[in-house]
N, C-alpha and C positions, 0 to 999 in steps of 0.2 A: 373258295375260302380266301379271305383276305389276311394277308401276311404282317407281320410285327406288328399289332391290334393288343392294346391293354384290357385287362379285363377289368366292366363297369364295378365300382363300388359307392358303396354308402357312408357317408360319413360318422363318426363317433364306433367304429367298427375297434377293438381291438385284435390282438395279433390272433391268436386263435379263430377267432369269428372271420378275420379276412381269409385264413387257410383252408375254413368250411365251406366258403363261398368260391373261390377259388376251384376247390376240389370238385365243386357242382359242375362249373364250367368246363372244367376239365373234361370229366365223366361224358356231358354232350358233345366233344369234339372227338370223344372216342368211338363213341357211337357211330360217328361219323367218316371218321379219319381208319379207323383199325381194321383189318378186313375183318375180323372176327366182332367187330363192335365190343361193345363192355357188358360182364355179366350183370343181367338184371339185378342181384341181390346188390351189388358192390353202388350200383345207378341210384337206387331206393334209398338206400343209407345215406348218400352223398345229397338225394333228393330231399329228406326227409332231414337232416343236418342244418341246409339250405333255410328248408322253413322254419325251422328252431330261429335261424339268425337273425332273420326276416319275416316277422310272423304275418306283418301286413301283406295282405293281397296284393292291394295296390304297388307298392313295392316292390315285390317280387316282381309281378307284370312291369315294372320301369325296368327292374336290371335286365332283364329277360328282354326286353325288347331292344335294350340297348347293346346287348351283347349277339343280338341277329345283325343287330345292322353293322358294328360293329367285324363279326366273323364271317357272317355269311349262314351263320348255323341258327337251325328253330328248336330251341329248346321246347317247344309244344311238342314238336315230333317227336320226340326222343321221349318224353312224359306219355304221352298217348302210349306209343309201344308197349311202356315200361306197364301201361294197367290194363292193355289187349291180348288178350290170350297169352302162352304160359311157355314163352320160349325160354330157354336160360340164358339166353344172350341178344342183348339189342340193336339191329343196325342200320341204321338209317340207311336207304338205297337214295341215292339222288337221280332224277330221270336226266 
């Protein structure tokens, strides 16, 4: 993980819409960082928030990519999990 990393945004965002985004990124670093990861329903809502803000595809796949490179974190993984079979909590294993 790479350390004091801002998190990417989109312009014309206001306050609320940046805190949905935000809380997306969050959600993946916990997945990551918490030994218990994050409960799928809490991920889903954060995920789903996300694409409210963002409806573009395209879009989404820029902040997403810029926020890998950025953390070191793949927010795909963390997506994948969330629609793979029926655990109640998500966590990325790093090899």
């Amino acid at each position: 993980m790479a350390e004091g990393y801002e998190y990417p945004l989109i312009d014309g965002l206001d306050v609320d819409e940046i805190i949905d985004v935000v809380n997306f990124f969050e959600a993946i670093e916990q997945a990551y960082e918490e030994a218990e990861g994050i409960k799928r329903a809490d991920f889903i809502k954060a995920y789903r928030k996300f694409q409210e803000v963002v409806p573009a595809k395209m879009e989404q796949k820029q902040l997403e990519k810029e926020f890998a490179n950025r953390s070191g974190y793949d927010s795909y993984e963390v997506i994948k999990l969330s629609k793979d079979g029926q655990a109640a909590n998500l966590k990325v294993r790093e090899a």
